[in-house]
C-alpha positions as CSV (number, residue, x, y, z in Angstrom):
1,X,-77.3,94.3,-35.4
2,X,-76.1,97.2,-37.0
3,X,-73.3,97.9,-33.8
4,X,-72.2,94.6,-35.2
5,X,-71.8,94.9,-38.8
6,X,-70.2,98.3,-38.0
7,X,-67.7,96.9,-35.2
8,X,-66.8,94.1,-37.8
9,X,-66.7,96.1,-40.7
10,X,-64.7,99.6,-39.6
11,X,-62.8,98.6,-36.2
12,X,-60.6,100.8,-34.3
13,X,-57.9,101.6,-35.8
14,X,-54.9,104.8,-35.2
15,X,-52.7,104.9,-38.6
16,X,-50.0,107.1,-39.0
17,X,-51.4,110.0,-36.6
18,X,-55.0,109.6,-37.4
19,X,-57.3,108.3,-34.4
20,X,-60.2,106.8,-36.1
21,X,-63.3,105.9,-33.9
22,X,-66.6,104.1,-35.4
23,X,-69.5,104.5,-33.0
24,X,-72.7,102.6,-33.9
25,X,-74.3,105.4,-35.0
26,X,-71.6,105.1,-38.0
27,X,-70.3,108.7,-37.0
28,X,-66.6,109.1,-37.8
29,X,-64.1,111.8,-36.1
30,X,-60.9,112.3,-36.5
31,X,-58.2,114.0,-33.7
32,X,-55.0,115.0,-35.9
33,X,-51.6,114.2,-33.8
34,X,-48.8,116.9,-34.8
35,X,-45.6,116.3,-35.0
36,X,-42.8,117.4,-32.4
37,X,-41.1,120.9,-33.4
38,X,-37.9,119.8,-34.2
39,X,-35.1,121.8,-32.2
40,X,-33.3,124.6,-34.0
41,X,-29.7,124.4,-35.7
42,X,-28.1,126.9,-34.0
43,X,-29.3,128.1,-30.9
44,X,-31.4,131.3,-30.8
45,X,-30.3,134.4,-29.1
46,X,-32.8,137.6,-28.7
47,X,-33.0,140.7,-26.9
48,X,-30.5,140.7,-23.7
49,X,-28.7,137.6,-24.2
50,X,-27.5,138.5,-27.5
51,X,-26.7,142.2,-26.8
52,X,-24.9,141.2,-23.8
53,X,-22.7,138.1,-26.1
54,X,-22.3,140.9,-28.9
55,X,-20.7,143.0,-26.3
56,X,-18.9,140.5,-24.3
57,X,-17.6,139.5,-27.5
58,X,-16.6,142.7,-28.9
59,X,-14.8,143.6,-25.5
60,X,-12.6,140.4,-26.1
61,X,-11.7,141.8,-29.6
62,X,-11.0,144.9,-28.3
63,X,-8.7,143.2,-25.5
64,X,-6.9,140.8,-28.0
65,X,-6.0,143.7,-30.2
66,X,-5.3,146.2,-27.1
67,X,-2.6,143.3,-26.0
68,X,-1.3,142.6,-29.7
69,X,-0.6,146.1,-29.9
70,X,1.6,146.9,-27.0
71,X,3.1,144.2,-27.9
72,X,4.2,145.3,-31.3
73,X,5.5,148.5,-29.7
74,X,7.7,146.2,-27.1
75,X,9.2,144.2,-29.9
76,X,9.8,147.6,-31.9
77,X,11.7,148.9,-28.8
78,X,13.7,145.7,-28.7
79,X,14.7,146.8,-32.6
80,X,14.9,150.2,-32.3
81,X,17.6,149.9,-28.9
82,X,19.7,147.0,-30.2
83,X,18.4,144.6,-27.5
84,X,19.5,141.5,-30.2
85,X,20.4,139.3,-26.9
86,X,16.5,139.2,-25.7
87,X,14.5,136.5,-27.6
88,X,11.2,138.7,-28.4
89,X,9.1,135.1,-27.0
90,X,10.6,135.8,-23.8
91,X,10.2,139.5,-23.6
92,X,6.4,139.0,-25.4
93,X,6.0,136.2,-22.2
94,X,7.3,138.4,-19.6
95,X,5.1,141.5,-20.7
96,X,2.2,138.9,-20.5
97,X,3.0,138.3,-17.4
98,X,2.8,141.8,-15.9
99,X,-0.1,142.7,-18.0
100,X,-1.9,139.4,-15.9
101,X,-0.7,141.3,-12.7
102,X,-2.3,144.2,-13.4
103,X,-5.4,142.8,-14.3
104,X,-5.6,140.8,-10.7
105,X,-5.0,144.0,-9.1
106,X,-7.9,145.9,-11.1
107,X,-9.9,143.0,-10.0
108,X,-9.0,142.6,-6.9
109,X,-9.8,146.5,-6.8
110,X,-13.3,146.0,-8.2
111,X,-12.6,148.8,-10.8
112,X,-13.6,145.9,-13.9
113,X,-13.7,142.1,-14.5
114,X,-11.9,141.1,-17.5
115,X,-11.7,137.4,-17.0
116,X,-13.7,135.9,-19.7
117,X,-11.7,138.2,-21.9
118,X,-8.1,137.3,-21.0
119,X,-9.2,133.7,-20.7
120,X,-7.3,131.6,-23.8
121,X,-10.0,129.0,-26.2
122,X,-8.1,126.5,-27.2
123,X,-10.6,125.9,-29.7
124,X,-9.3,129.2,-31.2
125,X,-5.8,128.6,-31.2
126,X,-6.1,125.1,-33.2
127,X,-8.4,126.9,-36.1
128,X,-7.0,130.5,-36.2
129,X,-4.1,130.6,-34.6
130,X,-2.0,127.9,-35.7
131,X,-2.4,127.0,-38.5
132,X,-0.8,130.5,-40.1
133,X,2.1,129.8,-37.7
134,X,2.6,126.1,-39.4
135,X,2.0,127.2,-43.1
136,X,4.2,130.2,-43.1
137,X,7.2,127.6,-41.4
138,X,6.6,125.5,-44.1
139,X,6.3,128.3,-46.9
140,X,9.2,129.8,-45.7
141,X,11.7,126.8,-45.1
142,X,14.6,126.9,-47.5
143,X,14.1,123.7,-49.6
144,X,17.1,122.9,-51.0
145,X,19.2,122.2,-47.6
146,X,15.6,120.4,-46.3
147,X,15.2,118.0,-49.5
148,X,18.8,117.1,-49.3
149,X,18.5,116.2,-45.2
150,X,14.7,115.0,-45.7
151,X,16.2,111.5,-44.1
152,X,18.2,113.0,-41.2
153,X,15.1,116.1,-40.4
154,X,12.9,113.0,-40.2
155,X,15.0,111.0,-37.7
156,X,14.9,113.6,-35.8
157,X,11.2,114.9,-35.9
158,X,9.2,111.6,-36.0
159,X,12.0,108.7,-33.7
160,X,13.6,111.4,-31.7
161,X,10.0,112.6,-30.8
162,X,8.3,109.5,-30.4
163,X,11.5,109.0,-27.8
164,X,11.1,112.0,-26.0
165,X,7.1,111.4,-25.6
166,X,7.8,107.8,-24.4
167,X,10.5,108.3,-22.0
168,X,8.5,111.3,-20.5
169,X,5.1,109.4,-20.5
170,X,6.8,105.9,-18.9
171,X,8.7,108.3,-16.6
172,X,5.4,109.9,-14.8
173,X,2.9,106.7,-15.5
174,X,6.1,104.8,-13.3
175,X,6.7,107.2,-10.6
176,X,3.1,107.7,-10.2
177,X,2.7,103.6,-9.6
178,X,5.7,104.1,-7.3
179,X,3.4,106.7,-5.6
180,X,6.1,109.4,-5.6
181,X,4.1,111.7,-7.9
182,X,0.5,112.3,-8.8
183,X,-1.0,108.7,-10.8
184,X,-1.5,109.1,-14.5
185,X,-3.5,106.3,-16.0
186,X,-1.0,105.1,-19.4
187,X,-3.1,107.4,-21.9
188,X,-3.2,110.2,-19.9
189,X,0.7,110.0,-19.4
190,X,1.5,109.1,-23.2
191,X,-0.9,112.5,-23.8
192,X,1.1,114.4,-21.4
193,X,4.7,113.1,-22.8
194,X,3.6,114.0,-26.4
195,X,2.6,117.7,-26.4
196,X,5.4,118.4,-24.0
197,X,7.7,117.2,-26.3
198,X,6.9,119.5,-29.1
199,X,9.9,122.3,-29.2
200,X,9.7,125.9,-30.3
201,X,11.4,126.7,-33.9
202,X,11.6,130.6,-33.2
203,X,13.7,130.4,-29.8
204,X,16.1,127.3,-31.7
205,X,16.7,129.1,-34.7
206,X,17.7,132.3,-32.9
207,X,20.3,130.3,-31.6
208,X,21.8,129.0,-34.2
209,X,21.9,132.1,-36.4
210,X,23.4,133.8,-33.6
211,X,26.1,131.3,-33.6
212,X,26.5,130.9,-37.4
213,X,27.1,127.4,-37.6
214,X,27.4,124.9,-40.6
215,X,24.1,125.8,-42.9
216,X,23.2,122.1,-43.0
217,X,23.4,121.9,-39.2
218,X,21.4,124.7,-38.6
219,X,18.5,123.1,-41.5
220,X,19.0,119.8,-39.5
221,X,17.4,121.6,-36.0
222,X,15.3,123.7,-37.9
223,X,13.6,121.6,-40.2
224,X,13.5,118.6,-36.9
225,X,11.9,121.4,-34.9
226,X,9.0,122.7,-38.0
227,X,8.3,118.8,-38.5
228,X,8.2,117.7,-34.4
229,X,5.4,120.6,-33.9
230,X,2.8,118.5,-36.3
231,X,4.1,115.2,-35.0
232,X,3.9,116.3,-31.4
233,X,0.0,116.9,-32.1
234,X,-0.3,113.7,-33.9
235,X,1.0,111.5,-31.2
236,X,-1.3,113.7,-28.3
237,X,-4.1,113.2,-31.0
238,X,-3.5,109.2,-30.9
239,X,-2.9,109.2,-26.8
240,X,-6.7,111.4,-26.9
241,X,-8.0,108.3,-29.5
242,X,-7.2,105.9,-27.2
243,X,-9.0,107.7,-24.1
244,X,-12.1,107.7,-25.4
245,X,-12.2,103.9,-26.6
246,X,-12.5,101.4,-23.8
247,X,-9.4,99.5,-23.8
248,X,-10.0,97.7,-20.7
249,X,-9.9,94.2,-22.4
250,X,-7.4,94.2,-24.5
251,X,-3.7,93.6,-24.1
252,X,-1.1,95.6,-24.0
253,X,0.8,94.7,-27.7
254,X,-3.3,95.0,-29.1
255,X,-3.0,98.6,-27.5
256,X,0.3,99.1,-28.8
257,X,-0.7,98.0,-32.4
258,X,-3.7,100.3,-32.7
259,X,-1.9,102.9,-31.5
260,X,0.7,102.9,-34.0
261,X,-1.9,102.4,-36.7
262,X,-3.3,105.2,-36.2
263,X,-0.3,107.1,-35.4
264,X,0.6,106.1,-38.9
265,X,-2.7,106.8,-40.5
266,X,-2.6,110.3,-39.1
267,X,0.5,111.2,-40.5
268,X,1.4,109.5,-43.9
269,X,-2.7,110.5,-44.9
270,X,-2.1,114.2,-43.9
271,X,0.9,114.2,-44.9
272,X,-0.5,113.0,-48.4
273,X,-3.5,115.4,-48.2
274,X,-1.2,118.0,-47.7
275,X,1.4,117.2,-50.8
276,X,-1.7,116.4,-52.9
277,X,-3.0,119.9,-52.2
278,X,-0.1,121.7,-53.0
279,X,0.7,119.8,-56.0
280,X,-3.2,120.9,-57.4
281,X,-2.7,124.3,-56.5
282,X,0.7,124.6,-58.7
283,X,-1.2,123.2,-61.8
284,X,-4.1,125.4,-61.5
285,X,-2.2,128.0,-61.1
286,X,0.4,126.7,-63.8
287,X,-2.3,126.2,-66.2
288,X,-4.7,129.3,-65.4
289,X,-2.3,132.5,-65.8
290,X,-3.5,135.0,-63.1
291,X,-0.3,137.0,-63.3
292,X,-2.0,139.6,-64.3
293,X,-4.9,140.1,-61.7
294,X,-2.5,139.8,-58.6
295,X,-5.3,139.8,-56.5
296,X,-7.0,137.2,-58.0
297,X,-4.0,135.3,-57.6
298,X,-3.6,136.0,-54.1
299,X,-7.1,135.2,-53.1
300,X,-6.7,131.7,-55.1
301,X,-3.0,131.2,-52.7
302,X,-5.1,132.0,-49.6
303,X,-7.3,129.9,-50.2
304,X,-5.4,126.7,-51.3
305,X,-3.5,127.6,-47.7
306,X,-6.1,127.0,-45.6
307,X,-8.2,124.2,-47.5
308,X,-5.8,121.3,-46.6
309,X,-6.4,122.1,-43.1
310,X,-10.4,122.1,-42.8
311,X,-10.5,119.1,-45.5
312,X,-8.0,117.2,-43.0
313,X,-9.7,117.7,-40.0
314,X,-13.3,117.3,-41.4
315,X,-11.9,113.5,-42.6
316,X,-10.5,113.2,-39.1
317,X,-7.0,113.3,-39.8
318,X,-4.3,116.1,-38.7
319,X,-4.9,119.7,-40.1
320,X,-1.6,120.9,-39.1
321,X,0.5,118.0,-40.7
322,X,-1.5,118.5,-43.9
323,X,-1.0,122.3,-44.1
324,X,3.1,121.6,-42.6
325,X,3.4,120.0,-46.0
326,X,1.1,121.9,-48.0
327,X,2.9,125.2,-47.4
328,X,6.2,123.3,-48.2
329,X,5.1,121.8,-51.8
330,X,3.2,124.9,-52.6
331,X,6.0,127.1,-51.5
332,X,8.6,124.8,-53.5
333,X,6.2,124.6,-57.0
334,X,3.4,126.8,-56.6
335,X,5.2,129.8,-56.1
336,X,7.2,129.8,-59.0
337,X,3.7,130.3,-60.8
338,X,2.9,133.4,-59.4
339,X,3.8,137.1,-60.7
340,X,6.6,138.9,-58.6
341,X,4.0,141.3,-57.0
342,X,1.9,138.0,-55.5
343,X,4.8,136.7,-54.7
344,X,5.7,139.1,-52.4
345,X,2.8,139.9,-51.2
346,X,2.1,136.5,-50.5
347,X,5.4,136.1,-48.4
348,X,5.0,139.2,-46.5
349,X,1.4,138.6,-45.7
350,X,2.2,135.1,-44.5
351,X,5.2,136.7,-42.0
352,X,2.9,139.7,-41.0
353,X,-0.2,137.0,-40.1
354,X,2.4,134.0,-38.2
355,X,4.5,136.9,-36.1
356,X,0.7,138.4,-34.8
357,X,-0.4,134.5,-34.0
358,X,2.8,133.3,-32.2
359,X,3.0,137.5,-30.8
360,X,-0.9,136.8,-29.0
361,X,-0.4,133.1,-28.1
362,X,3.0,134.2,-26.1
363,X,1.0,137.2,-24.5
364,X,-2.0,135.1,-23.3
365,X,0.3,132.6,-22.2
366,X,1.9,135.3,-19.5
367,X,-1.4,136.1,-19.1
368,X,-3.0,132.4,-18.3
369,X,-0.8,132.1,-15.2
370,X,-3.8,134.8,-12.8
371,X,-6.2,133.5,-15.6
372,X,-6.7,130.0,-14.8
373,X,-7.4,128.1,-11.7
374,X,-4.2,126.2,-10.6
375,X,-3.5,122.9,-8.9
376,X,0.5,122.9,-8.1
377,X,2.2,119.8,-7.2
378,X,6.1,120.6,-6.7
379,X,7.0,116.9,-6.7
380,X,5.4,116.4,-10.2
381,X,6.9,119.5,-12.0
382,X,10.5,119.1,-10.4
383,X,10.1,115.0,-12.2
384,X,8.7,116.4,-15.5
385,X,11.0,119.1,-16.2
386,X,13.9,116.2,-14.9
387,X,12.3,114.0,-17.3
388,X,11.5,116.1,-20.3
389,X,15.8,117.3,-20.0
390,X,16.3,113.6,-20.0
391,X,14.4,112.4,-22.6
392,X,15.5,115.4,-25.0
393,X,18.8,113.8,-24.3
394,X,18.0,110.5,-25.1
395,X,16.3,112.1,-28.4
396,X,19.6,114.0,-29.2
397,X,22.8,112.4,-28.6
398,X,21.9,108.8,-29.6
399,X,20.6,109.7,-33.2
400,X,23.5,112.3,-33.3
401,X,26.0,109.6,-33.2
402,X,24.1,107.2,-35.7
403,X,23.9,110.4,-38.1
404,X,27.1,110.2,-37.9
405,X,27.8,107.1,-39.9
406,X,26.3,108.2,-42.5
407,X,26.7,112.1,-42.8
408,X,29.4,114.1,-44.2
409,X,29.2,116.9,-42.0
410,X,29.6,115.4,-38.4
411,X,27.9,116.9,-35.4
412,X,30.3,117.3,-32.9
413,X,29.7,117.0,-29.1
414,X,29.3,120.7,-28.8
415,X,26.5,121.4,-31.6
416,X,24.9,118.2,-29.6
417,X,24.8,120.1,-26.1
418,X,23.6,123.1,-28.2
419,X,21.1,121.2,-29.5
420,X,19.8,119.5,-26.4
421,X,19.4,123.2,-24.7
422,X,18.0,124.5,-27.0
423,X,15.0,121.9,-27.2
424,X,12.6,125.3,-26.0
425,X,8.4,124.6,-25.4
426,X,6.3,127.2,-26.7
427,X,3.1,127.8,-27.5
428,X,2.2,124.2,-29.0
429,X,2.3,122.7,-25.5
430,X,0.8,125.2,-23.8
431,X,-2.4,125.4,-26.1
432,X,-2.4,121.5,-26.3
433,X,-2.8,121.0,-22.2
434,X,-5.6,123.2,-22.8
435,X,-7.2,121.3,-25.0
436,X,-6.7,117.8,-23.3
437,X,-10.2,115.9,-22.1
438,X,-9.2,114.6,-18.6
439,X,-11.4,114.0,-16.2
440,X,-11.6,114.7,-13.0
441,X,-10.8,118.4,-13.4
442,X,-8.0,118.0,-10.8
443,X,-6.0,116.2,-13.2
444,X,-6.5,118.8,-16.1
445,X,-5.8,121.2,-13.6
446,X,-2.5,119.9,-13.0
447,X,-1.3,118.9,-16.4
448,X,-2.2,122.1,-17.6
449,X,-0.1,124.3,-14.6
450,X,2.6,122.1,-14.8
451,X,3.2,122.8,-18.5
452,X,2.5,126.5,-17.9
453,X,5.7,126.3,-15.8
454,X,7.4,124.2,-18.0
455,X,7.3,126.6,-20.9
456,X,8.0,129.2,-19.0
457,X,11.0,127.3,-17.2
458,X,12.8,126.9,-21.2
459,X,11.5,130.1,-22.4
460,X,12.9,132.2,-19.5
461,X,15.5,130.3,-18.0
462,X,17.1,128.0,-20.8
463,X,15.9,131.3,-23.4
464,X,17.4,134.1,-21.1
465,X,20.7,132.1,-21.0
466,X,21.1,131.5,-24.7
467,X,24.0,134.3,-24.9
468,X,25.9,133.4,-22.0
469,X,26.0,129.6,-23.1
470,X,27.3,131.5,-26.6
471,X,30.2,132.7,-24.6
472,X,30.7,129.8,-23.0
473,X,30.6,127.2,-25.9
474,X,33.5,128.2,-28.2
475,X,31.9,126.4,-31.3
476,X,32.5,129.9,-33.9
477,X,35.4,130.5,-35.7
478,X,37.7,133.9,-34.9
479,X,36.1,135.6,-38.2
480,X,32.3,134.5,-36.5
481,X,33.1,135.2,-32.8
482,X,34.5,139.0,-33.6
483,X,31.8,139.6,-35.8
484,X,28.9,138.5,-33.2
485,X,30.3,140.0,-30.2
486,X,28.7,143.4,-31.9
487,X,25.8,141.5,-34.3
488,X,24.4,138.6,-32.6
489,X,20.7,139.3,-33.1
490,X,17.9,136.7,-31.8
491,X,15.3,139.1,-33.4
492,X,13.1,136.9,-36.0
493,X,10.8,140.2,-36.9
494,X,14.4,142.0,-38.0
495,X,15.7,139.2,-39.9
496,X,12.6,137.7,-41.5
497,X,11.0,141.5,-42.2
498,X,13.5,142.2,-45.5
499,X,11.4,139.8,-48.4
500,X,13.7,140.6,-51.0
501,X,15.9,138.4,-49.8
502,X,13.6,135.4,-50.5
503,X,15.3,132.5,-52.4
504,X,11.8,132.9,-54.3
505,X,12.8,135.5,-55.8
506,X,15.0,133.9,-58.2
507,X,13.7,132.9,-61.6
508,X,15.1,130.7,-64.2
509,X,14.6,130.5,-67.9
510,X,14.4,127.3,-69.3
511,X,17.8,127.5,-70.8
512,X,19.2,128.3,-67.3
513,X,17.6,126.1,-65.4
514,X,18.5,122.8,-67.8
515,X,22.3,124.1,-67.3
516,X,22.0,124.7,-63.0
517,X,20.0,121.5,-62.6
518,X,18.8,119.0,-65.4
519,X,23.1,118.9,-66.5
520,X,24.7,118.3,-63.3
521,X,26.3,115.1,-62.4
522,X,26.2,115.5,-58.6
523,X,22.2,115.5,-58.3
524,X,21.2,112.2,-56.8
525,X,17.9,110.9,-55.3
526,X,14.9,113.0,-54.9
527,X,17.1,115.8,-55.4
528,X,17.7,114.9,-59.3
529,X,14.0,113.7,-59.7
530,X,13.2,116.7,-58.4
531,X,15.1,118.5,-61.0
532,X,14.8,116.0,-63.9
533,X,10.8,115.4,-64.1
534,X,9.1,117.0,-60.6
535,X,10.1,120.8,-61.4
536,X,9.6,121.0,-65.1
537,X,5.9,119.4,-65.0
538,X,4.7,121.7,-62.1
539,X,6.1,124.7,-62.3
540,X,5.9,127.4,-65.3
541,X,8.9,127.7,-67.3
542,X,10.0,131.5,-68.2
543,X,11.1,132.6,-71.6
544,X,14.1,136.0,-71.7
545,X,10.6,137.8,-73.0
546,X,8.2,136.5,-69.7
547,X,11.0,137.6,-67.3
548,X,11.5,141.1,-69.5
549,X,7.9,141.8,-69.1
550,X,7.7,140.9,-65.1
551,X,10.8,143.2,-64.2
552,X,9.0,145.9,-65.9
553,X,5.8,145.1,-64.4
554,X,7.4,145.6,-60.8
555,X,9.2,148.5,-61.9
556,X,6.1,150.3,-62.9
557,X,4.1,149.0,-60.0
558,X,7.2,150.3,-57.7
559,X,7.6,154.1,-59.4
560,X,3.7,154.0,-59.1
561,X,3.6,153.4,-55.9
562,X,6.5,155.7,-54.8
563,X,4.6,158.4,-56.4
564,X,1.6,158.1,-54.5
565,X,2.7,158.0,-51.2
566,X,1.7,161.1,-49.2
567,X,3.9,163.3,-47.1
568,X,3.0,164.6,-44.0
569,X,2.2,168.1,-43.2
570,X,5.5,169.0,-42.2
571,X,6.9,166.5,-44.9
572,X,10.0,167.8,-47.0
573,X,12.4,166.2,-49.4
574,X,15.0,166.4,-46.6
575,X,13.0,164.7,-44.4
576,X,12.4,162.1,-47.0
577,X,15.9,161.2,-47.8
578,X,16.8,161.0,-44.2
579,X,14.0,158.5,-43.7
580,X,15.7,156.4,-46.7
């Protein structure tokens, strides 16, 4: 009777991880289920395993700066002998290369294994590496000839890559159908067409401040060259989207479409993110003077430098076309806020930081060639570098002669051939082949060898021939061609070192600039509403008093400095003035 009751009054019941159990003799016990440890954030590292990371780590510290270091001294020597005709990329490559040799051998040898430290993270070069390179591009573009081209650079930059990538990726997705090369799947071929079609600024430039052509011209190649870096990694970024959706059932315009959406959400929204940035930055720093704690002023530009960049990324858009545009806006508004001593700290920082990021990713990319395993497949280079010389062609000359119509300076046929050689790869591909998913490994392997040689095929060949084609293209007038036959200099560390020469370094009152600007009658477009409302509403304008007070300031800074530099031991005045 009373097994009843109890059964029918308290039956067996388990709630929320108590086991309840009646017996009849009404005694109640209770068996309390914990819960699972949940698994830590970061993963744990004691005793061995994290003395032996601490050191493998600190040996790949040591080995970057070790590397970074000679090669400073190798790009001094290049200064200090006059050795202008040698682009420092290809002597930084070369010296990367023979440094790689010598570690095979002491490997070989047994004497030390430094392969984890000479391998390249991609992962690295996307969130240390480049985006100093892509800022200081930006910050130090001259905006006056880019504003007044923004239509032409962008021809160039966004059609004439999208070209290139096409006519590269339908050029190996084709011939490997035709089963002359290697099969691509379409993705993988679009992927492989877009981050080789990203050319390097440094090498182009050289060129075409060796050959002192047209100012305009040379902004046309430089600015298409700064903007197809960020739209190279957009498009690979679109061909990588793709990838990892399954696109098996849908047709090819559907594929098309999404593509280009996103291709167009990646770059007008970074874009935006980028020009919003910049444009925050020059009212805070418009509206909160700092001019007077530089190095609170500093911090607050290093900061607004490399927010644009993690905000884009951790919304899933493209951190280098948001900081591109960032360093361009802030460099065109924000900097006109700063004191003189920021500002030229902030442009000499920014020069010292992008020459030692482009210095190591040239060095490690000599180096990758006895770094990383290899699968080589002549057929498939010899048709990628035939395609990517084609498809820089069909990128070039077309839009060339559609410029035309429409520009007053023409390009002639020459400064086209220029152009098309001097369509250099660089770093961007390399560290993007890196950083491409494919699967099987085979294929990685060979997409990431074949743009190895690629780069090094433009730097060193197409690089190493620059002066010769100089000589051979007689584009210069007889004042230029006397003058370069003793000054032609492809050194970017000699001519970007001087800061003074900064077209930052010029300030308006706001009597002077209404007379330069706001009067003129030849201002049109976004020039004039640049001048008319953009200018006066983000930047700080300067009374005779403000710029009175700032001389002074760098005076005194200057004389203080000067005083306080110590001589040597065997330091003398003699010595002093023969260093000046």
């Amino acid at each position: 009777m009373w097994e009843k009751m109890a059964e029918e009054e308290f039956p067996n019941t388990t709630h929320e991880g108590f086991n309840v159990t009646l017996h009849t003799t009404l005694v109640v016990t209770t068996k309390l289920v914990l819960p699972t440890p949940a698994k830590p954030i970061l993963p744990v590292q004691t005793g061995e395993q994290a003395q032996q990371e601490e050191q493998s780590s600190g040996m790949t510290i040591f080995f970057s700066l070790l590397v970074l270091a000679i090669c400073i001294i190798l790009v001094h020597l290049l200064i200090r002998y006059r050795l202008h005709f040698l682009p420092e990329s290809v002597a930084v490559v070369s010296l990367g290369i023979l440094m790689g040799a010598v570690i095979k051998i002491i490997e070989f040898k047994k004497l030390a294994n430094w392969k984890e430290e000479e391998m390249f993270r991609p992962n690295m070069f996307f969130l240390l590496l480049l985006p100093p390179i892509i800022f200081e591009s930006g910050y130090s573009l001259h905006k006056g000839n880019f504003f007044q081209n923004i239509g032409s650079i962008t021809l160039f930059a966004v059609f004439g890559t999208a070209i290139s990538a096409f006519v590269v990726g339908g050029g190996i997705y084709f011939l490997g159908q035709a089963d002359v090369i290697s099969k691509l799947n379409m993705t993988d071929s679009f992927a492989f067409g877009s981050l080789i079609s990203a050319v390097d600024p440094v090498a182009t430039i050289a060129i075409f401040n060796a050959l002192h052509v047209d100012p305009v011209l040379n902004m046309l190649v430089f600015g298409e060259s700064i903007l197809n870096d960020a739209v190279s990694i957009v498009l690979t970024n679109t061909a990588e989207g793709l990838t990892r959706k399954n696109m098996s059932d849908v047709s090819g315009w559907q594929t098309f479409l999404q593509a280009l959406g996103y291709f167009l959400k990646m770059f007008f929204g970074s874009a935006a993110l980028g020009t919003l940035t910049g444009l925050i930055s020059a009212l805070v720093l418009k509206h909160i003077d700092l001019r007077k704690t530089p190095s609170l002023e500093f911090g607050m530009m290093i900061i607004f430098a490399y927010l644009p960049y993690g905000l884009a990324e951790g919304i899933s858009l493209s951190g280098i076309m948001a900081i591109l545009f960032s360093g361009i806006v802030m460099s065109h508004y924000t900097h006109h806020n700063l004191s003189p001593v920021t500002q030229i700290l902030m442009q000499q920082t920014l020069r010292t930081v992008a020459f030692l990021c482009e210095t190591c990713v040239f060095a490690f990319l000599g180096l990758s060639i006895f770094s990383f395993p290899h699968k080589f497949e002549i057929s498939f280079v010899i048709w990628c570098i035939v395609l990517v010389l084609f498809g820089r062609a069909v990128n070039i000359f077309p839009l060339s002669y559609l410029l035309n119509f429409f520009r007053d300076h023409k390009i002639t046929p020459k400064m086209m051939f220029i152009m098309w050689f001097s369509g250099l790869r660089g770093a961007i591909p390399y560290a993007l082949s890196l950083h491409l998913d494919l699967e099987p490994m085979e294929k990685r392997q060979l997409i990431g060898t074949t743009t190895i040689i690629i780069v090094l095929f433009t730097i060193l060949l197409l690089g190493g021939s620059t002066m010769p084609l100089i000589r051979l293209v007689d584009i210069e007038d007889a004042k230029a061609r006397r003058r370069s036959k003793k000054d032609v200099n492809l050194s970017k560390t000699e001519k970007m070192g001087n800061t003074i020469e900064s077209e930052h370094l010029s300030e308006l009152t706001e009597e002077e600039y209404e007379a330069h600007y706001i009067r003129r009658q030849d201002l049109k477009g976004f020039v004039w509403l640049d001048a008319k409302y953009l200018n006066p509403f983000f930047t700080r304008r300067l009374t005779q008093e403000d710029l009175h007070h700032g001389r002074i300031q760098m005076k005194t800074l200057t004389n203080k400095w000067y005083e306080e530099v110590r001589q040597g031991p065997s330091g003398s005045e003699d010595d002093e003035q023969e260093l000046l």
